[in-house]
Structures are given as structure tokens and as C-alpha cells.
SERO-4910 file (N, C-alpha, C, O; in steps of 0.05 Angstrom, whole numbers):
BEGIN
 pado doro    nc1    nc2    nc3   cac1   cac2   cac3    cc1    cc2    cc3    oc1    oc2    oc3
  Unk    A   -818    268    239   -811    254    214   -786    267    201   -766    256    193
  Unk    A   -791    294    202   -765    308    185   -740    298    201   -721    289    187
  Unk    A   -737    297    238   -716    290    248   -704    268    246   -680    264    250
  Unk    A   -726    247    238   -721    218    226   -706    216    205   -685    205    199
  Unk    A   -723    231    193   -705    239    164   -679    243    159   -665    229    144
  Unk    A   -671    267    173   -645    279    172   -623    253    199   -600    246    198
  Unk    A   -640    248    214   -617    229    228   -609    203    206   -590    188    210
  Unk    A   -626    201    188   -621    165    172   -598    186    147   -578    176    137
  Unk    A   -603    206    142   -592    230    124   -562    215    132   -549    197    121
  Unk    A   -557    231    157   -535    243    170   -515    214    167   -491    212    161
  Unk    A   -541    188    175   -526    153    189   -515    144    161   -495    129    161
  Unk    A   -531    156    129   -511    139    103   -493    165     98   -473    166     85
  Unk    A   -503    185    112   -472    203     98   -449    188    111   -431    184     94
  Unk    A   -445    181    127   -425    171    153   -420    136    138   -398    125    140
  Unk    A   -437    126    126   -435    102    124   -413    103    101   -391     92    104
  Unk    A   -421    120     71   -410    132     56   -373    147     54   -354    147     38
  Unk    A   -377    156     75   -355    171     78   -332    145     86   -311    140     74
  Unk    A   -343    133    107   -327    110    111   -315     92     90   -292     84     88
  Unk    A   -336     88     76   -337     79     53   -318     79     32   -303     63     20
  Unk    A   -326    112     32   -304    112     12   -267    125     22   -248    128      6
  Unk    A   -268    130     48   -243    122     67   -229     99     62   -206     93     58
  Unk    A   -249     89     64   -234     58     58   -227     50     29   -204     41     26
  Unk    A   -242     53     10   -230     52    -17   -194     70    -21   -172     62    -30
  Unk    A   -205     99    -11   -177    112    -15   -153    101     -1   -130    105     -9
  Unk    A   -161     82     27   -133     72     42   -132     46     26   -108     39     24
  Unk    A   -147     32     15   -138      9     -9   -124     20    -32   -103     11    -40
  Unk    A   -137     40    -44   -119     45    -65    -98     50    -51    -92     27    -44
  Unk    A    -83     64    -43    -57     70    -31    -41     61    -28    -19     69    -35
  Unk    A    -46     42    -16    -41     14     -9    -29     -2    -35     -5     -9    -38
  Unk    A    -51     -5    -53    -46    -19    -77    -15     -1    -95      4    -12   -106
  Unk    A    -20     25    -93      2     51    -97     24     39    -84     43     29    -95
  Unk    A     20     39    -59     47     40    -46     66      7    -57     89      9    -64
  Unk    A     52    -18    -56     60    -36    -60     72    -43    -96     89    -59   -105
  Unk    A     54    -24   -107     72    -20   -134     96     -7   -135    117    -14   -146
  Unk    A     90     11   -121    124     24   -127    141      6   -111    162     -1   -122
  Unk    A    135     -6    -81    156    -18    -77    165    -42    -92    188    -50    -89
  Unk    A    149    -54   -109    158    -71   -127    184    -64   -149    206    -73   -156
  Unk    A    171    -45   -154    189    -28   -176    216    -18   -157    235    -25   -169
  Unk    A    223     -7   -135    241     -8   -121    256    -39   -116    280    -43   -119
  Unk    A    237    -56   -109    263    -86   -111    265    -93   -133    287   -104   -134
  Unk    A    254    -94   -156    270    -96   -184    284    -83   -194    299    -94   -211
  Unk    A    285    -48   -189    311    -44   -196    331    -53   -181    353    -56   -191
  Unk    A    326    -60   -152    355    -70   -140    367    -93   -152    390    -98   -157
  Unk    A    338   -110   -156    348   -130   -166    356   -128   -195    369   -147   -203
  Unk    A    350   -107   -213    360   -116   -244    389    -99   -234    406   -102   -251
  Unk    A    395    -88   -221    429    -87   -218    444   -101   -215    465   -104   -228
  Unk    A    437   -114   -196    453   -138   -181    448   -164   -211    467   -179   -217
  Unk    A    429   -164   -223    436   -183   -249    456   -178   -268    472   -192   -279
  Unk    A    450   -149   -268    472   -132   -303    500   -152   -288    511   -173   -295
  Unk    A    504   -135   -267    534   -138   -250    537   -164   -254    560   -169   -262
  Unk    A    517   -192   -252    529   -222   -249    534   -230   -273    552   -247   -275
  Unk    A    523   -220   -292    528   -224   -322    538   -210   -335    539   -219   -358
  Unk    A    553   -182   -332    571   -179   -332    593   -190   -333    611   -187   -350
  Unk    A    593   -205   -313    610   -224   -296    610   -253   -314    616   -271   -298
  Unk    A    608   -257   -325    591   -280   -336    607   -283   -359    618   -304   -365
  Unk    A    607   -259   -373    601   -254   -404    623   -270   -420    616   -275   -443
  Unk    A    654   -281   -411    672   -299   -414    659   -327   -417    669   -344   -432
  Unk    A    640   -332   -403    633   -360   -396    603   -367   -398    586   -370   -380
  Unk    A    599   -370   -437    577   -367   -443    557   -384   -435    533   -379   -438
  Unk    A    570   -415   -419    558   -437   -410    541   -425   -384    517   -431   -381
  Unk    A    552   -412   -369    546   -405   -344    527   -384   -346    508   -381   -331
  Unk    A    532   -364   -369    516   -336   -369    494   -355   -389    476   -339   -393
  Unk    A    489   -373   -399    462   -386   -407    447   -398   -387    424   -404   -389
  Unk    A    463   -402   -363    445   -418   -347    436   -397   -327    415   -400   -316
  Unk    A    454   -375   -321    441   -351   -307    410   -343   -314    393   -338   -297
  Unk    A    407   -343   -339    379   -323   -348    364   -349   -359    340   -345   -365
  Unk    A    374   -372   -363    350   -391   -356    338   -397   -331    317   -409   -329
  Unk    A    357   -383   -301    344   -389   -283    328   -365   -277    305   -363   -267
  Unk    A    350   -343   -288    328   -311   -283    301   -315   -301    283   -300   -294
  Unk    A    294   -333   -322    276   -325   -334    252   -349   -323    229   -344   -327
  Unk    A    259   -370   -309    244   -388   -294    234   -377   -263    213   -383   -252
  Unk    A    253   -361   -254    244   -341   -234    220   -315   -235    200   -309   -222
  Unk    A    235   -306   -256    212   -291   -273    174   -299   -270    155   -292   -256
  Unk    A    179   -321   -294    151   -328   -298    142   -336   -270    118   -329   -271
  Unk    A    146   -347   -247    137   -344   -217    125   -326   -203    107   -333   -187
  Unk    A    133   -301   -207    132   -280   -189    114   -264   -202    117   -261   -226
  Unk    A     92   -252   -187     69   -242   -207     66   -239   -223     69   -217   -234
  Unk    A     55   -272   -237     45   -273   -259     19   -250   -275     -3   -243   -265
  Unk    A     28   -242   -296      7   -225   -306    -24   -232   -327    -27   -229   -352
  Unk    A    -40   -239   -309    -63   -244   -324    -77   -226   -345    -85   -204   -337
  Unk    A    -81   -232   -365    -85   -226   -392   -112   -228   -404   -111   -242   -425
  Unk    A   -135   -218   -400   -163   -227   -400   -173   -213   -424   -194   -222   -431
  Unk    A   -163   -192   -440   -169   -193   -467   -181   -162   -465   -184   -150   -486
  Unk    A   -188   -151   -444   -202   -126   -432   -176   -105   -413   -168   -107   -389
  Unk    A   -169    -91   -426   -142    -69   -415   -154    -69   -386   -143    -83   -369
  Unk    A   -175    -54   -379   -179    -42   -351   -183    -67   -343   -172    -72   -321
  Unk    A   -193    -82   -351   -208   -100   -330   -172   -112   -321   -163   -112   -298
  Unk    A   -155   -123   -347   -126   -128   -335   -119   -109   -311   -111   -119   -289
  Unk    A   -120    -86   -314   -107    -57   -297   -114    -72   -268    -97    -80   -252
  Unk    A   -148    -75   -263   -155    -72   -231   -147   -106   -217   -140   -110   -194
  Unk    A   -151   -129   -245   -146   -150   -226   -122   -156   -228   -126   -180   -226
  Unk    A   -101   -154   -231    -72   -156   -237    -63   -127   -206    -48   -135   -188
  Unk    A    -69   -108   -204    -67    -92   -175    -80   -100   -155    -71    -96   -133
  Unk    A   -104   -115   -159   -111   -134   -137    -95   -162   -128    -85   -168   -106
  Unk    A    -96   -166   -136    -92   -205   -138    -56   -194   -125    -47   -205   -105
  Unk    A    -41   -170   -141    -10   -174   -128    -14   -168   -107      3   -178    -93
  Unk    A    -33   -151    -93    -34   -136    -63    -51   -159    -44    -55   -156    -20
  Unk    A    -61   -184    -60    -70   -204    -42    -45   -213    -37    -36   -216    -15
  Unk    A    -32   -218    -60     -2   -238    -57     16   -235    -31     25   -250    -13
  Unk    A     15   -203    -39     35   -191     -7     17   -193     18     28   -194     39
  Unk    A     -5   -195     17    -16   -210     48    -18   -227     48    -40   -233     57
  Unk    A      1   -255     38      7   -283     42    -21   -297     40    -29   -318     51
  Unk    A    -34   -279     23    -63   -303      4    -56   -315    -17    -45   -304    -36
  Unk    A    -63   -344    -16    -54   -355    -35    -81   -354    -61   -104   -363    -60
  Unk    A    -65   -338    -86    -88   -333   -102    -91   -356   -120    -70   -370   -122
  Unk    A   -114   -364   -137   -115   -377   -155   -129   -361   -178   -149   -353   -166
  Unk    A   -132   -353   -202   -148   -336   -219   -141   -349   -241   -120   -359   -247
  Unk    A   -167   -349   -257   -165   -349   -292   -190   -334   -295   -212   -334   -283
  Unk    A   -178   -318   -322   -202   -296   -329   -196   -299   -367   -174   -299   -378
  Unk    A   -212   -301   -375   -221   -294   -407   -242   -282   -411   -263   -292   -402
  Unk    A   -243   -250   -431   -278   -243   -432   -273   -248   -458   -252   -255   -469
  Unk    A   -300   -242   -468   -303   -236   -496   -297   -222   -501   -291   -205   -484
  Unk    A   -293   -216   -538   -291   -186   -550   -310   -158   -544   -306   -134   -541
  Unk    A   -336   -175   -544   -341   -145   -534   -363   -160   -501   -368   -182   -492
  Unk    A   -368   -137   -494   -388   -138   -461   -403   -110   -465   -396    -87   -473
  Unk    A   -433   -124   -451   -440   -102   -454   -435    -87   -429   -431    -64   -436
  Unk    A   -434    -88   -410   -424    -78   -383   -398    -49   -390   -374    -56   -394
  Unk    A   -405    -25   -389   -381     -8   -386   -366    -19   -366   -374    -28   -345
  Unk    A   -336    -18   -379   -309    -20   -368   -301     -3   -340   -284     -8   -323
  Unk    A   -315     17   -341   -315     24   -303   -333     12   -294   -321      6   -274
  Unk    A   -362     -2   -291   -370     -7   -279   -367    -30   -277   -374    -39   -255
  Unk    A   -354    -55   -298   -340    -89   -284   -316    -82   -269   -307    -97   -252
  Unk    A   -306    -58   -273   -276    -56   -254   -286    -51   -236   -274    -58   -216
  Unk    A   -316    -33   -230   -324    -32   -202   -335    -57   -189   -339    -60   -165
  Unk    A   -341    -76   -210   -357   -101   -193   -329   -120   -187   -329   -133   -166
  Unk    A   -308   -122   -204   -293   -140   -197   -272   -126   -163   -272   -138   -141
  Unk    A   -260   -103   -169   -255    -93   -148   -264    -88   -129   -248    -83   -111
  Unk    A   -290    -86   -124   -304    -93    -97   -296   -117    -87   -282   -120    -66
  Unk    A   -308   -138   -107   -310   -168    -98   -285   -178    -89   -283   -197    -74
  Unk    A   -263   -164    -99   -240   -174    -86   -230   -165    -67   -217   -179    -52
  Unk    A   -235   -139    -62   -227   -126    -35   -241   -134    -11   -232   -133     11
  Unk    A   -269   -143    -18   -286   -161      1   -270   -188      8   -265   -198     31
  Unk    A   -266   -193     -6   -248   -222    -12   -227   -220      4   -228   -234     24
  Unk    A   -206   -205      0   -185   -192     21   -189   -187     47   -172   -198     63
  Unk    A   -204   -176     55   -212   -162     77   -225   -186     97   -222   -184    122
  Unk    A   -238   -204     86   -251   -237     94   -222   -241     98   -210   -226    113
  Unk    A   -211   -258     86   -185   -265     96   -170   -259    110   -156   -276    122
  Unk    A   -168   -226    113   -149   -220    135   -169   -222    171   -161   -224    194
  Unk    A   -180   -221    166   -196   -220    186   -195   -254    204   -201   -259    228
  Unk    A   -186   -272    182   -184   -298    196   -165   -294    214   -154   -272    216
  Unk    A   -157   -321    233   -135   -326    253   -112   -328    249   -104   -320    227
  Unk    A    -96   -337    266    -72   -335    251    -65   -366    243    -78   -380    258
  Unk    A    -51   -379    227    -47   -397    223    -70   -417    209    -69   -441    209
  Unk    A    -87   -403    199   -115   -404    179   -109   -408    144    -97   -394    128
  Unk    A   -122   -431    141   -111   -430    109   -127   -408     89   -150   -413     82
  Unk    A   -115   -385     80   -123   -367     74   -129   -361     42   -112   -344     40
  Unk    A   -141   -363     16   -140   -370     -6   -168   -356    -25   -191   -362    -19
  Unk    A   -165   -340    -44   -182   -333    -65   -183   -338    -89   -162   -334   -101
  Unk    A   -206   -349   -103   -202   -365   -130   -224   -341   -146   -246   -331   -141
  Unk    A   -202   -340   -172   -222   -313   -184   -224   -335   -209   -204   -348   -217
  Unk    A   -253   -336   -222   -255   -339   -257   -277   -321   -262   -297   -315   -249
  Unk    A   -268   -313   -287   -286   -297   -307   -277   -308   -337   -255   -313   -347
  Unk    A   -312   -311   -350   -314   -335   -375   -339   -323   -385   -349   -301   -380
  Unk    A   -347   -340   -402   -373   -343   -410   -383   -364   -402   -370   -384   -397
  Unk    A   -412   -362   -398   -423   -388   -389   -456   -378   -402   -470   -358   -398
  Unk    A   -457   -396   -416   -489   -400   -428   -503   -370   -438   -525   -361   -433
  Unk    A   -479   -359   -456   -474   -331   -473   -476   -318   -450   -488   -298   -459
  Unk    A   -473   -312   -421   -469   -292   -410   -440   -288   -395   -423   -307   -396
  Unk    A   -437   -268   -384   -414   -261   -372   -410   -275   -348   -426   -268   -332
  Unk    A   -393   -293   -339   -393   -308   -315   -370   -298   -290   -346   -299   -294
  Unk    A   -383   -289   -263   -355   -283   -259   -352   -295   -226   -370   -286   -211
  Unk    A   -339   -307   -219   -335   -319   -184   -315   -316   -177   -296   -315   -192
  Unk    A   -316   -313   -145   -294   -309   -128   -304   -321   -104   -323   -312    -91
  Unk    A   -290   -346    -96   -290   -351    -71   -260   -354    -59   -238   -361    -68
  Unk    A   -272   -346    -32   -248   -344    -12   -259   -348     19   -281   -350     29
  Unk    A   -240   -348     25   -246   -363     62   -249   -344     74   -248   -322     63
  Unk    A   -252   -346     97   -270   -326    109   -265   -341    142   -254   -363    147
  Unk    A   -275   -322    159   -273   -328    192   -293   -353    192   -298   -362    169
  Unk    A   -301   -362    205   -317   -402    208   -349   -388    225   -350   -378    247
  Unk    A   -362   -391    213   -398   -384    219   -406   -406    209   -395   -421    193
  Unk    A   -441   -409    227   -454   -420    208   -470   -426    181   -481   -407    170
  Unk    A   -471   -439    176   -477   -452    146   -506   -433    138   -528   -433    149
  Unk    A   -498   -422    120   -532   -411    107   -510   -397     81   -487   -388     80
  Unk    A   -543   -402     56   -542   -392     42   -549   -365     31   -565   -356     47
  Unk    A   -545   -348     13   -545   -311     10   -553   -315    -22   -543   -330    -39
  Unk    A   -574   -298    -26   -581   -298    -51   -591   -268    -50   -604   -258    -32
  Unk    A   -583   -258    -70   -589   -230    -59   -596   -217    -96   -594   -235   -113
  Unk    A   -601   -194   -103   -612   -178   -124   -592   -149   -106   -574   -133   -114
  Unk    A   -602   -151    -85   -601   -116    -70   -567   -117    -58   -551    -99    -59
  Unk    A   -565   -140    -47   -543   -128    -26   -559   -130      4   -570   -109     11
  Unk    A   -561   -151     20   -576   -144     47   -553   -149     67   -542   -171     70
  Unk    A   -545   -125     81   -527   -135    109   -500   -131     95   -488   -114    107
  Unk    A   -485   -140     74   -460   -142     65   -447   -114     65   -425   -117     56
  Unk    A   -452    -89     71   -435    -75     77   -440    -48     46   -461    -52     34
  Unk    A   -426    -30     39   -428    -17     15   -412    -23     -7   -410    -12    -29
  Unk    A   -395    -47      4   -376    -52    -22   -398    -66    -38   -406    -56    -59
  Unk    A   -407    -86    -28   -420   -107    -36   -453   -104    -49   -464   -118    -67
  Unk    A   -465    -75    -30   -487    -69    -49   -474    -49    -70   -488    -41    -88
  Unk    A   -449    -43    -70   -442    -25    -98   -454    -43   -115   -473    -41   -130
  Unk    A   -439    -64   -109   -433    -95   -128   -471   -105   -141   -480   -107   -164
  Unk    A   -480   -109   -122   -505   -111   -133   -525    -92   -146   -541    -98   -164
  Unk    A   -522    -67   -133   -534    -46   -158   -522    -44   -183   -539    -40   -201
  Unk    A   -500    -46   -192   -493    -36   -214   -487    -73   -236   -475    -75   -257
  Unk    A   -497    -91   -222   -508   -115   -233   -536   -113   -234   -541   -115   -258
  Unk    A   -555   -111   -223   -576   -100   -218   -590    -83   -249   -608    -89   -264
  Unk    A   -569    -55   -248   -565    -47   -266   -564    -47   -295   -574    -31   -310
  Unk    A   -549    -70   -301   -551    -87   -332   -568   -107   -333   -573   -119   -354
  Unk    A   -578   -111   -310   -600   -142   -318   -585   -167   -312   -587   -189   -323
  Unk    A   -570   -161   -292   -558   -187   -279   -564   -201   -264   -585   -194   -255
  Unk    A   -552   -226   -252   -555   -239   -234   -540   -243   -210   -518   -254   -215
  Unk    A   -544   -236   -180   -514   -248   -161   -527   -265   -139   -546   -261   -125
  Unk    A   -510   -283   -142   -520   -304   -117   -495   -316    -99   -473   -326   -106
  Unk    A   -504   -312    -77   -480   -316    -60   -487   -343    -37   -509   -348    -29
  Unk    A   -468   -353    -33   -462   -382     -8   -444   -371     12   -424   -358      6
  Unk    A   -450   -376     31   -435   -378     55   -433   -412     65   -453   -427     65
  Unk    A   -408   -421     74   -410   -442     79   -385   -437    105   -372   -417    112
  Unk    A   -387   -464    114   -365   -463    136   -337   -459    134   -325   -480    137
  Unk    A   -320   -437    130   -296   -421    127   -300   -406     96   -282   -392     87
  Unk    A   -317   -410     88   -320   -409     62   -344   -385     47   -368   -384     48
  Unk    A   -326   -370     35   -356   -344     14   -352   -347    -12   -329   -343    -19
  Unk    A   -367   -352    -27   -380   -350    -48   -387   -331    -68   -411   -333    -68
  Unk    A   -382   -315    -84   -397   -300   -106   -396   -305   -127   -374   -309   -137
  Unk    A   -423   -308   -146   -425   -322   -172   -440   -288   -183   -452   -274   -166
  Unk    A   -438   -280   -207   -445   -264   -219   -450   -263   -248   -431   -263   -264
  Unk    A   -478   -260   -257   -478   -267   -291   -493   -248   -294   -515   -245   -283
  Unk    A   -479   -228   -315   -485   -206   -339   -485   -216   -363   -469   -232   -372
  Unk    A   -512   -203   -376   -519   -206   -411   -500   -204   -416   -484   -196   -399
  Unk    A   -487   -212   -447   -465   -205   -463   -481   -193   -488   -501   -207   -494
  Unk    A   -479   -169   -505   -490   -161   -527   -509   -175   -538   -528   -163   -547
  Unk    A   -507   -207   -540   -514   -229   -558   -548   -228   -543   -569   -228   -556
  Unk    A   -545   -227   -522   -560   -233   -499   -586   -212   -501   -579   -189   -507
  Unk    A   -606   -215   -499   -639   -203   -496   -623   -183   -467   -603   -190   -454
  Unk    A   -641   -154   -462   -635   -148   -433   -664   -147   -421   -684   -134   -427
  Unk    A   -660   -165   -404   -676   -158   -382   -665   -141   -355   -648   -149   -339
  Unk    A   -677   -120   -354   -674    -95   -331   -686   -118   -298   -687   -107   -276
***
């Protein structure tokens, strides 16, 4: 029994470690693609000073420059605004690092003033769910329509929050889970620490298609553990 023990010991240290391997090569990742952002905008706010510079005689022309720079602008990762600093921080570094793997994202997020959920642990449930989300998608084929739709709201005074995205093509069954069964450790993070506040997560699998629906009390809200 003790060898049983120590071998199942040894199989989540290993599961763990991976685990969190993998979080540190995502963050990095997410690191690295910020700064290179910040590297093509300064190239690019040079190359603007210099055209308008250029410009500055010909106020007709230097008006229509930064109406097109500012129509360009609002295009290019858009910054979602959900009313919650961190919770902005993790899905605004997610959603741009889906962008650069040619996912086409769709998101709207609004919380309330207040949640009862600590602010590390929704940044841990939303950042899972999207890196899950990510990681489904890349894993499709090539030439696969690839796409994640994030909302977070209220719905019937609780915290509402979904993400679906496509996924490799299986068959059809539904996932309803409390624990996390089979989904890996991102995903039981995701359900313990919902679990945790007295939540709910229920998941669909459908043909190209995954699902996560998640509802946490809001203050207003009775807790049930």
C-alpha cells in the first residue's frame, strides 16, 4: 500500500510539475509577444512623427493622416474594459496572444462593482479557460475555422461567465462536471476554485465545438458551499 502510495505521490508530482511548465511557457509567451508589440509601435510611431512631420504645411492632408491613423488604431487590439483592473490585465494578455495565433476572437465582458470571488482566483478561472481555449484550437488542422467567444455579465444576480471555441471534431456528448473529470489540471484548477465559492460549471462538447458556462454568487447572492 505505502508503494501504491508513493507511486500515485510521485504520478501528480509529475502531473503538477508539467503543469505548471506549461503555465510558465504561456506566460512567456504572453511576455514575449508584449514586448514585441511594443517594439512594432515604436517603429511604427516613428515612421508616423516623420509623415507628419511631413505633412505639417498641408493641414488638409495631415487631417486625413491621423483620421486614418486613428481608424487604424481602434482595429488593432482592441482594449476590453470590464470594470475589474486584474480581471482587464489577464483577458486583454490573453485574447492579444490568441490574436497572434490567427484566432479569431470575439469577447464582451462587464462585471459588477463588487464580486465576491477574490481577484486572483477569477483571473485564475478566466485564464485557465482561455488557455484551454487556445490550446483546443491550435491543436485543430490546418485550414480549420478557428474562433473563441468570451462573455462575462450577470445573469439572474450571479456572475456569468462562457467561452466557447472550436476544438479538433469528436463525438457529440455532453460534460457536466462540479470536479473536473478527464480535462486535464488547467480545467480542474477551474473547477475547484468554483467549487470553492459555491458555483456552478457546466460544460458541452459538440461537433468542432467546447463549451464553458460558469456561475458564481455575487455578494447579493445567499452562499451555498
Amino acid at each position: 500500500m505505502k508503494i501504491l502510495d508513493a507511486l500515485l505521490a510521485r504520478w501528480m508530482e509529475g502531473r503538477v510539475a508539467k503543469y505548471q511548465n506549461a503555465l510558465m511557457a504561456r506566460h512567456c509567451e504572453e511576455v514575449q509577444h508584449i514586448y514585441a508589440t511594443m517594439r512594432a509601435w515604436r517603429h511604427d510611431y516613428h515612421n508616423h512623427i516623420q509623415a507628419m512631420l511631413a505633412l505639417v504645411d498641408e493641414p488638409d492632408e495631415l487631417r486625413a493622416y491621423l483620421s486614418a491613423l486613428n481608424d487604424d488604431l481602434a482595429r488593432v487590439d482592441p482594449v476590453l474594459k470590464t470594470g475589474n483592473l486584474m480581471v482587464d490585465a489577464i483577458l486583454n494578455s490573453k485574447l492579444s496572444l490568441i490574436r497572434a495565433h490567427g484566432v479569431a476572437v470575439s469577447a464582451r465582458a462587464a462585471l459588477p462593482p463588487e464580486v465576491r470571488v477574490p481577484p486572483v482566483d477569477l483571473c485564475a478561472i478566466v485564464g485557465n479557460l482561455l488557455d484551454n481555449a487556445l490550446e483546443a484550437c491550435l491543436r485543430q488542422g490546418e485550414g480549420q475555422e478557428r474562433f473563441i467567444r468570451v462573455y462575462m455579465g450577470v445573469l439572474k444576480e450571479q456572475l456569468y461567465i462562457s467561452v466557447v471555441n472550436t476544438m479538433a471534431g469528436g463525438r457529440s456528448r455532453a460534460l457536466r462536471s462540479e470536479k473536473g473529470e478527464g480535462h486535464g489540471l488547467g480545467l480542474g484548477r477551474v473547477d475547484g476554485l468554483v467549487g470553492k465559492h459555491g458555483g456552478f460549471v457546466n460544460r458541452q462538447r459538440e461537433e468542432g465545438v467546447f463549451a464553458t458556462e460558469i456561475l458564481l454568487p455575487l455578494p447579493s447572492a445567499p452562499f451555498a458551499p
